[in-house]
N, C-alpha and C positions, 0 to 999 in steps of 0.2 A: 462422447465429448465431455459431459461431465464427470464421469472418471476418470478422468485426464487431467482434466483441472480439479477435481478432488484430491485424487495423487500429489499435483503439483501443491498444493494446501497444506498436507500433510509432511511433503519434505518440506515444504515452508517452517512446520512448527517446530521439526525437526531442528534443522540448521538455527532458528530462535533459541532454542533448546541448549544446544552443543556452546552457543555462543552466550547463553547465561554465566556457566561453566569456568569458561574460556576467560580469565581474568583482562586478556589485552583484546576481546571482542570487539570493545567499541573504541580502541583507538584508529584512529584514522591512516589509512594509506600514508608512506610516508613517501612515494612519488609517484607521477601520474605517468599516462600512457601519452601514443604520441597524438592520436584524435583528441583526446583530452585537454592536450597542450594547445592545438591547431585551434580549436574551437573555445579557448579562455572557458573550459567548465570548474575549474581548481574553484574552491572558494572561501567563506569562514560563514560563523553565527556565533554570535553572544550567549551563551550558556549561562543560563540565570544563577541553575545552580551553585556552579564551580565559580562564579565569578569570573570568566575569563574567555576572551575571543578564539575559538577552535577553529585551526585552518583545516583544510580539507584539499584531498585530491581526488577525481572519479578514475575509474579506469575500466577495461573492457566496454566502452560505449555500444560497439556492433551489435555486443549480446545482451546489452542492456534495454536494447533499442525492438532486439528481438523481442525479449520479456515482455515488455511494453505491447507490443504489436498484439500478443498473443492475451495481454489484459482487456485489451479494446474490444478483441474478439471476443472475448468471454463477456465482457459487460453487454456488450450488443448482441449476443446470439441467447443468451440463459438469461438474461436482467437480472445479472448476479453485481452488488458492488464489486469493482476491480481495485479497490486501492491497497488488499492484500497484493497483489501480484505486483502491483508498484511498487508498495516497500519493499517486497522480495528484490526486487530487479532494481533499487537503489541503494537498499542494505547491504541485499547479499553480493549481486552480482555487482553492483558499480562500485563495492566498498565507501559508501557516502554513509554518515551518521544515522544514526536513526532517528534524532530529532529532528533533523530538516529533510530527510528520508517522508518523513510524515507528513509533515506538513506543506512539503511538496508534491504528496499523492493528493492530498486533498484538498489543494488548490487545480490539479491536473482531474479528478473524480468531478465538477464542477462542471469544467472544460469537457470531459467525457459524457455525463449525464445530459448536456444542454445539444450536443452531437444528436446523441440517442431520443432525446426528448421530441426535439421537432421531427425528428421519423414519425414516432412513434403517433406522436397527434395529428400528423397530416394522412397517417393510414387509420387513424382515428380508434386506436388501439391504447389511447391513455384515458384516462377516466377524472377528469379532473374533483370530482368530488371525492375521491379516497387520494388524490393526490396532493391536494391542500394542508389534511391532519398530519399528514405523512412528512412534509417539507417544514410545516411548522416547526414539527418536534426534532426535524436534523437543525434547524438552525438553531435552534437553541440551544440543543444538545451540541452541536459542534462550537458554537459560539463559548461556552463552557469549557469544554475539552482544548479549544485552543489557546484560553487564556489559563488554564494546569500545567499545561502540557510542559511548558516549559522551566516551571521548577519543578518537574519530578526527574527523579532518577533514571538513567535509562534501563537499568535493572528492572525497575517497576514498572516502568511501562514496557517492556518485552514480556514481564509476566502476565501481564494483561492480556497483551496480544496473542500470544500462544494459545489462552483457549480459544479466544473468537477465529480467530484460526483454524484450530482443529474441531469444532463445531462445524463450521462453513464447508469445513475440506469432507467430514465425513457425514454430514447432509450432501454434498454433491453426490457421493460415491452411495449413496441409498437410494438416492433417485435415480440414478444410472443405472438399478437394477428394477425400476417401475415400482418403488415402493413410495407412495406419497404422504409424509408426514401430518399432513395440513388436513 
């Protein structure tokens, strides 16, 4: 299972890669599908950078939905963060920006963690004193990164994410051969 989803990492950074590249990568769908439509998913965001309101259309939802399914798995089976597979499955597969791509994983990673969370402590398999340092430093650290996020380029933050990407994707694919880095 973790070389499946290390794989999946790796064409992650991949397709990031292709889409640096790719000068009209982050332009948005120019029309939506029909679940798309049914369901009012179209949307916009303020682009701090650019000055200007970017609309949006999603498409492919079924497989998006798929992706998704298969993020939750992975978070809850490996206690691997899932919001690569998220942006994957909003970027690439839904054609949705990558700045609200983002920060819709990581409003949904929340919702996911706190699923996974009370499992975990009611089989009593969480540790709350290494889990304290550990929540500290994401809020602060996200709390930071969400108020950047939105004047940088999407160019610079794809570069970013590309290594932590292929980092994550090819630590999975080492473990998956019972090599334990740690």
């Amino acid at each position: 299972m973790n070389a499946f989803f290390g794989l999946l990492l790796l064409y992650q950074a991949l397709t990031m890669w292709q889409k640096l590249r790719n000068k009209n990568a982050d332009k948005p769908a120019d029309k939506t599908d029909r679940i798309s439509k049914t369901l009012k998913l179209d949307s916009s965001y303020y682009d701090k950078l650019s000055k200007k309101t970017i609309d949006y259309h999603i498409q492919k939802v079924p497989l998006g939905g798929l992706v998704m399914f298969g993020a939750g798995l992975a978070s809850g089976l490996l206690g691997i963060g899932s919001g690569s597979f998220k942006v994957f499955a909003m970027d690439t597969v839904m054609r949705m920006p990558l700045k609200p791509s983002s920060a819709t994983s990581n409003f949904m990673m929340g919702v996911t963690a706190a699923a996974s969370a009370l499992v975990y402590f009611l089989n009593g398999t969480l540790r709350p004193l290494i889990v304290a340092p550990i929540a500290i430093g994401i809020v602060i650290g996200s709390t930071f990164g969400s108020k950047i996020m939105p004047s940088l380029p999407n160019k610079l933050i794809r570069q970013i994410f590309i290594p932590v990407v292929l980092i994550a994707g090819i630590q999975l694919i080492i473990k998956a051969f019972g090599v334990n880095l740690y």
